[in-house]
C-alpha positions as CSV (number, residue, x, y, z in Angstrom):
1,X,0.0,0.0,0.0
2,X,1.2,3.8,-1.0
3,X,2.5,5.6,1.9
4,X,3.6,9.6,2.2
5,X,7.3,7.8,2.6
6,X,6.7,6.4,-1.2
7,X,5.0,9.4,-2.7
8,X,8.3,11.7,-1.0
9,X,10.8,9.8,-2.3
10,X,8.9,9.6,-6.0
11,X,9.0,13.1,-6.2
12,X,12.2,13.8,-3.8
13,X,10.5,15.9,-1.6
14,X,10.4,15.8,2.1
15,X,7.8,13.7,3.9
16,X,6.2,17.1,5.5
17,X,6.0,19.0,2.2
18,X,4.1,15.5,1.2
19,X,2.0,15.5,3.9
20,X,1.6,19.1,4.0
21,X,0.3,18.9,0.4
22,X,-1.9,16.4,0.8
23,X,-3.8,17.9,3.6
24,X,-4.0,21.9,1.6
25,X,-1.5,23.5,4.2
26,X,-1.7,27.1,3.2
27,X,2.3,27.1,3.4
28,X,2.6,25.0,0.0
29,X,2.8,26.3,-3.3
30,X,-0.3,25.7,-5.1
31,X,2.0,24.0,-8.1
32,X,3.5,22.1,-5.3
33,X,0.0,20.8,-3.8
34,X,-1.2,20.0,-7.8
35,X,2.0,17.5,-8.1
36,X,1.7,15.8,-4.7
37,X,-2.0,15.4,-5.2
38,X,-1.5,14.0,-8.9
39,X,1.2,11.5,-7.8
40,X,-0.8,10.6,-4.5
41,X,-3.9,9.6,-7.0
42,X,-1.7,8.1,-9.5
43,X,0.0,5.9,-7.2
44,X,-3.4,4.9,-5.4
45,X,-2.7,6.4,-1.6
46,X,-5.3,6.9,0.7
47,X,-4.8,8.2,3.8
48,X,-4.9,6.1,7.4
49,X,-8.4,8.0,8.6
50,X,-9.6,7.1,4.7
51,X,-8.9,3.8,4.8
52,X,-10.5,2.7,8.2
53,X,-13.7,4.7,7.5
54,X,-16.3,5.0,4.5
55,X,-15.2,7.4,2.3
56,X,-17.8,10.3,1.2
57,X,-18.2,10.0,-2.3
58,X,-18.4,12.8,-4.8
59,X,-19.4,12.7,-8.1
60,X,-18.2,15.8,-10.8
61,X,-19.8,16.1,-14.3
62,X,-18.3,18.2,-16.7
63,X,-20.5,19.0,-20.1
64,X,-19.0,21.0,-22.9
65,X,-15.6,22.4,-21.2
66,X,-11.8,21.1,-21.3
67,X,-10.2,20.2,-18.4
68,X,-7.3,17.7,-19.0
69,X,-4.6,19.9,-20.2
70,X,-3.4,23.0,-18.0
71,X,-4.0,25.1,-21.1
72,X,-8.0,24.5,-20.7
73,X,-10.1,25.8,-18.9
74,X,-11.1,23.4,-16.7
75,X,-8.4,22.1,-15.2
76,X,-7.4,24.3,-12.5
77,X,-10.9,24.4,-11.4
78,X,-11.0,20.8,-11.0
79,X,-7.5,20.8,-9.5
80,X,-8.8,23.3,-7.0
81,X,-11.4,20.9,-6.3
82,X,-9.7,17.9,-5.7
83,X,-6.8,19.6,-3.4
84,X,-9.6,20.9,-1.0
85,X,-11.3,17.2,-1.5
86,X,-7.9,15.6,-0.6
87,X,-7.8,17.3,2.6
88,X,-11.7,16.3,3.6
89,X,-10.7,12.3,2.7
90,X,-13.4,12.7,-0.3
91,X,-13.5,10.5,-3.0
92,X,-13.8,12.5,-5.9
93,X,-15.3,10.9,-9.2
94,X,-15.0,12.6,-12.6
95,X,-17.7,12.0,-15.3
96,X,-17.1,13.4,-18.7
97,X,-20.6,14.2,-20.3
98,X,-20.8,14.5,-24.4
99,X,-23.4,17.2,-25.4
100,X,-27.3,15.9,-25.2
101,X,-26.3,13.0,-22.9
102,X,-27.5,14.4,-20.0
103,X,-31.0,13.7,-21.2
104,X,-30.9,10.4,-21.2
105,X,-29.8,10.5,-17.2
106,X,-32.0,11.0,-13.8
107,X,-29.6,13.0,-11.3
108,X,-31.3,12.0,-8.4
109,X,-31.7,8.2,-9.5
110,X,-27.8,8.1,-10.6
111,X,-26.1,9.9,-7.5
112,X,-27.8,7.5,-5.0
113,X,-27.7,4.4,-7.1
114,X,-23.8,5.0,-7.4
115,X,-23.9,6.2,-3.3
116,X,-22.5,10.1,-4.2
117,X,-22.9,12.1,-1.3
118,X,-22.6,15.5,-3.4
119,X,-22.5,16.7,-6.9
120,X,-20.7,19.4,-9.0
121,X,-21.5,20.3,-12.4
122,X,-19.5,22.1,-14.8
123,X,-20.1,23.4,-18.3
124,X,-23.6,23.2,-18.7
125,X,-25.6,25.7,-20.3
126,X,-28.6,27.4,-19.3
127,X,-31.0,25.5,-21.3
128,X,-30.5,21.9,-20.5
129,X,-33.2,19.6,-19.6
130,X,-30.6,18.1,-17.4
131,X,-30.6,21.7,-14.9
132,X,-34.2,21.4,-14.8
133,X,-33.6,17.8,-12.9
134,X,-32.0,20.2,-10.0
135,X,-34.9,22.1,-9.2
136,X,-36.4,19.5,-7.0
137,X,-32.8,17.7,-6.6
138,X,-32.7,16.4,-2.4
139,X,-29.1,15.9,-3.3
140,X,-26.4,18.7,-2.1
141,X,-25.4,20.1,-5.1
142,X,-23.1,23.0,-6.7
143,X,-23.4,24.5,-10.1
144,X,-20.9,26.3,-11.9
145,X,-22.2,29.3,-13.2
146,X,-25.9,28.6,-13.1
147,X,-28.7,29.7,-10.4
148,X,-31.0,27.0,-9.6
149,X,-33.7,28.2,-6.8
150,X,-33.4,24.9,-4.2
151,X,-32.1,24.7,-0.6
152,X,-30.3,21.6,-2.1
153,X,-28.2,23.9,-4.9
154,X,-25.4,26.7,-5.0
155,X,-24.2,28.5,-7.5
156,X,-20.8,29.5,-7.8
157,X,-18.6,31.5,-9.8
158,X,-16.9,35.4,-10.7
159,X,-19.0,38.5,-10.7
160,X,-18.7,38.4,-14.9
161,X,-21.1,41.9,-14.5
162,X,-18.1,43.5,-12.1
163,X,-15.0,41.8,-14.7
164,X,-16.6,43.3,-17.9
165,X,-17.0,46.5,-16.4
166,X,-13.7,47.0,-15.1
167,X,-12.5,46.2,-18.7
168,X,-14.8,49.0,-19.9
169,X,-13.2,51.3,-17.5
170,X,-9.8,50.3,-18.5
171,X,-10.6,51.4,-21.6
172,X,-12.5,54.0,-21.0
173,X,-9.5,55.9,-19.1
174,X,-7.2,55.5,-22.1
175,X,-9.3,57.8,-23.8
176,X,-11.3,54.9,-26.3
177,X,-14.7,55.9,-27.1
178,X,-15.8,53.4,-29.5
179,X,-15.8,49.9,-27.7
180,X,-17.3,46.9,-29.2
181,X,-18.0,43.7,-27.4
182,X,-17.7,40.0,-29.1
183,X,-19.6,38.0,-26.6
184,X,-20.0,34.0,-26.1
185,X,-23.6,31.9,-27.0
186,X,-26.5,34.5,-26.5
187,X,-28.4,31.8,-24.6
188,X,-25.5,31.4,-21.7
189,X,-26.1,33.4,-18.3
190,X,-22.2,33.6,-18.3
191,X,-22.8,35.7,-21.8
192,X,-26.0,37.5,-20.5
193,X,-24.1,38.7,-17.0
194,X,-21.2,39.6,-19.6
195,X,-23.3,41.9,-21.9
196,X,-25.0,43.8,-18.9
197,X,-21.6,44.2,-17.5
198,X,-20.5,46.0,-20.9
199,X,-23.8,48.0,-21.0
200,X,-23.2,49.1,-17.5
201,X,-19.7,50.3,-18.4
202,X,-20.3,52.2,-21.0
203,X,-23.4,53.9,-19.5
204,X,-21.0,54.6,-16.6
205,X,-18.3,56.5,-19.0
206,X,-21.4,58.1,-20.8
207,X,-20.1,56.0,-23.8
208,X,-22.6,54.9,-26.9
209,X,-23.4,51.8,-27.1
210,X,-24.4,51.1,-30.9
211,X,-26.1,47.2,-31.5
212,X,-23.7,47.5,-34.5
213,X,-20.6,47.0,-32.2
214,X,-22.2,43.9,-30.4
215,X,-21.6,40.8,-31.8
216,X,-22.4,36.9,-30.2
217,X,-20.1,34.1,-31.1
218,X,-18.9,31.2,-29.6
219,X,-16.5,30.9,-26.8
220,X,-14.6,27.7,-27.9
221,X,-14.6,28.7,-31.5
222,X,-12.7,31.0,-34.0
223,X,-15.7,33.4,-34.5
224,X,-13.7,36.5,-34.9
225,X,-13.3,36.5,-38.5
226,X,-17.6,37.1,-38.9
227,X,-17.5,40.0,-36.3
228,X,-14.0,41.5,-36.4
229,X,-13.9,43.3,-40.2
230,X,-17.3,45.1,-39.2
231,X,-16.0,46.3,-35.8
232,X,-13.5,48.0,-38.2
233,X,-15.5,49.6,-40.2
234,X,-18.0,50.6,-38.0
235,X,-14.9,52.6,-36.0
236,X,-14.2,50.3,-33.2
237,X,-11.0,51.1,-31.4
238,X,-11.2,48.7,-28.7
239,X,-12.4,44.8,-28.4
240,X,-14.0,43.8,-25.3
241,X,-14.0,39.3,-25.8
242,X,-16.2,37.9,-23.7
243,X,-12.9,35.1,-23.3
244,X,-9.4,34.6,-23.9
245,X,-10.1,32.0,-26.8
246,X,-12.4,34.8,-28.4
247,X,-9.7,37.5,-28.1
248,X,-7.3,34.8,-29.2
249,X,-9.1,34.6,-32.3
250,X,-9.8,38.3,-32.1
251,X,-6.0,38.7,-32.1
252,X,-5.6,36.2,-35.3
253,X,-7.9,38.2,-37.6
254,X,-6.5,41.8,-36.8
255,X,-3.2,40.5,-38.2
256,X,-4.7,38.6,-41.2
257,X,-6.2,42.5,-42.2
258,X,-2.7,43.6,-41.7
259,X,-3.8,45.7,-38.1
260,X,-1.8,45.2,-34.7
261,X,-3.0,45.4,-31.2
262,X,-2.7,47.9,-29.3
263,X,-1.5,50.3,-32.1
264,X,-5.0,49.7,-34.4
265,X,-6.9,48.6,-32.0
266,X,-6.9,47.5,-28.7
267,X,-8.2,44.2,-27.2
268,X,-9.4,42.8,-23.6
269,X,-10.3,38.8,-22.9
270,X,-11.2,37.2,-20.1
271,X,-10.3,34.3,-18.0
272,X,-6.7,34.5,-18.3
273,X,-5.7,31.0,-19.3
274,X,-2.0,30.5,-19.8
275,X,-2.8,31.4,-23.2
276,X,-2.7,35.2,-22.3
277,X,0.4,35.7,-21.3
278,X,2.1,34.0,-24.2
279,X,-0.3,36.0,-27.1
280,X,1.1,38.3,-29.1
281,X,1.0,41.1,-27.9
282,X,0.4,39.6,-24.1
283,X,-3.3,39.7,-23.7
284,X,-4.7,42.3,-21.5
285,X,-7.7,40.1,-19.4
286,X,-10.2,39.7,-16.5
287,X,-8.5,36.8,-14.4
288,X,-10.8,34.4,-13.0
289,X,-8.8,32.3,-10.0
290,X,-9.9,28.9,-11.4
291,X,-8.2,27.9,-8.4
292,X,-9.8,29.4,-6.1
293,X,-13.1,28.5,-7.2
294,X,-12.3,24.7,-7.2
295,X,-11.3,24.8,-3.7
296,X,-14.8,27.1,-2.7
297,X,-17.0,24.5,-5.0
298,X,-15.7,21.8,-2.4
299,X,-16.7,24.3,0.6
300,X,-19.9,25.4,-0.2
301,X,-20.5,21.6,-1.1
302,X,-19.3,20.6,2.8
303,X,-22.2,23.5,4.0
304,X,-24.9,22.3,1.9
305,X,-24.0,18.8,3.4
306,X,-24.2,20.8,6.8
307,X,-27.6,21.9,6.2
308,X,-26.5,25.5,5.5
309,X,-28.5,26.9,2.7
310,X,-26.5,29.3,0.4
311,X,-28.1,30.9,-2.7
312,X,-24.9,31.8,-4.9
313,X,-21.2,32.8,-4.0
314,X,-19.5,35.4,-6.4
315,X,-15.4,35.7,-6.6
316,X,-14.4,39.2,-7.3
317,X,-12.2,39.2,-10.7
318,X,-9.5,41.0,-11.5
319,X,-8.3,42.9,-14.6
320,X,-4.5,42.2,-15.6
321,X,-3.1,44.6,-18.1
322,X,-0.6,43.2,-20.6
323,X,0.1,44.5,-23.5
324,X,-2.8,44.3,-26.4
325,X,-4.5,48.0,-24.4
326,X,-3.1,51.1,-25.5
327,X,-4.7,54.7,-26.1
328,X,-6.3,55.0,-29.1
329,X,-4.5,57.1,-32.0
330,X,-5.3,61.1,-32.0
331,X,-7.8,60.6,-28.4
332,X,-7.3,62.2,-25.0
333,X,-7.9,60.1,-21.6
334,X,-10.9,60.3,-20.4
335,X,-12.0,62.4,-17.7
């Protein structure tokens, strides 16, 4: 049987940096934790208290979002998750869902038939037949980015209203005027918090909004090359992307039409995947801490278990400006 003594000398570390990882002491690094926790489920530990009592067993679905590679989206969330699991002894089950397939499953019949304790679903979209399942769900739940009115369910997530303002006013103060916002799936809440965000914003600055500078695409997609060349036209000198992927692709198009960012036209994603930093230019963006929110999924999960009812829990994002924001040619800051 895997002991801390194996996994410390697998990954020539000390016994208490093992141990310390394994039980989410705040004096670890969280890169640190992430390896110790990988090579502790890899090489099958479980932990003295684990194996002499029934473990609590928690089931994950994730529809529609990446979460295997550190470059997706995903994957620190889950990370996050199953550091703060480790600690509580939870056994923590990952189920991959393919779009649709959630219609062919009953929730409540498939977490108690398989004994989960506790659910967290990722990646869904507002829409699904699935979510509808939760509204009468007896089964602690927490949702990623969706409000479902039960005792039973929290929501969890970043104020995306609060991020895409901030972006507004970042771009505001350098004097841009003309902003235009390429948003994700119209029918996502993520998209719809987005939007009113941006409105907000520019209503704030006493900006115009003009419908011809609001485009929705797809946040997974290359949609830039639909929206990007009317933007242009239409006198955009700023892109707000309702993600990093979409300001990737954002990014993409300005240099097929032979424009650069910030000197054309400046550009603002959001989630800051590792993909941000390494863009060219380095993407300005509104950070999520994917992190963090995998570790508070598995605490709002322990209160519901509690009994403590908790509507929704909003992490306060924060704007990181790279290099892709500049002042717009011939303006003044704004005032």
């Amino acid at each position: 049987m895997t002991t801390i003594r194996d996994i410390a000398k697998k990954l020539n570390l000390s016994v208490s940096t093992v141990s310390k990882g394994l039980n989410g002491a705040s004096d670890v690094s969280d890169e640190t934790r992430r390896l110790v926790l990988d090579t502790a489920l890899k090489m099958g530990y479980a932990s003295r208290q684990a194996r002499t009592a029934e473990p609590t067993k928690i089931c994950v679905f994730i529809e529609n979002m990446g979460y295997e590679q550190i470059e997706q989206f995903g994957y620190d969330i889950i990370v996050g998750f199953k550091l703060a699991a480790a600690a509580k002894q939870w056994d923590v089950s990952i189920v991959p869902m393919a779009l649709n397939q959630e219609n062919s499953i009953q929730y409540e019949e498939y977490m108690h038939a398989n004994h989960y304790s506790a659910g967290f679903l990722l990646g869904f979209v507002l829409h699904d037949d699935f979510l509808r399942q939760l509204e009468k769900t007896t089964v602690p739940t927490v949702l990623l980015d969706n409000v479902i009115y039960n005792k039973n369910v929290a929501c969890l997530g970043v104020d995306n209203q609060q991020g895409i303002f901030r972006a507004v006013r970042h771009l505001a103060e350098l004097g841009h005027t003309s902003i235009a916002m390429l948003n994700g799936e119209p029918q996502s809440r993520v998209s719809s918090e987005r939007l009113n965000g941006f409105r907000l914003g520019m209503e704030h600055f006493g900006l115009p909004i003009r419908e011809e500078l609001i485009g929705h695409g797809d946040y997974n997609a290359d949609c830039a090359e639909k929206f990007v060349g009317r933007f242009v036209d239409a006198g955009a000198t700023a892109i707000v992307c309702a993600s990093d992927m979409i300001a990737h692709s954002v990014l993409r198009e300005l240099y097929r039409m032979n424009l650069r960012a910030p000197d054309d036209i400046s550009v603002v994603g959001f989630d800051d995947l590792p993909i941000a930093a390494y863009a060219t230019p380095p993407l300005t963006t509104v950070r999520q801490d994917r992190l963090a929110i995998g570790r508070n999924a598995c605490l709002l999960m322990e209160q519901i278990m509690q009994g403590n009812c908790i509507n929704r829990l909003l992490l306060i994002p924060e704007l990181v400006v790279r290099e892709s924001t500049g002042k717009p040619k011939n303006a003044a800051p704004h005032n």
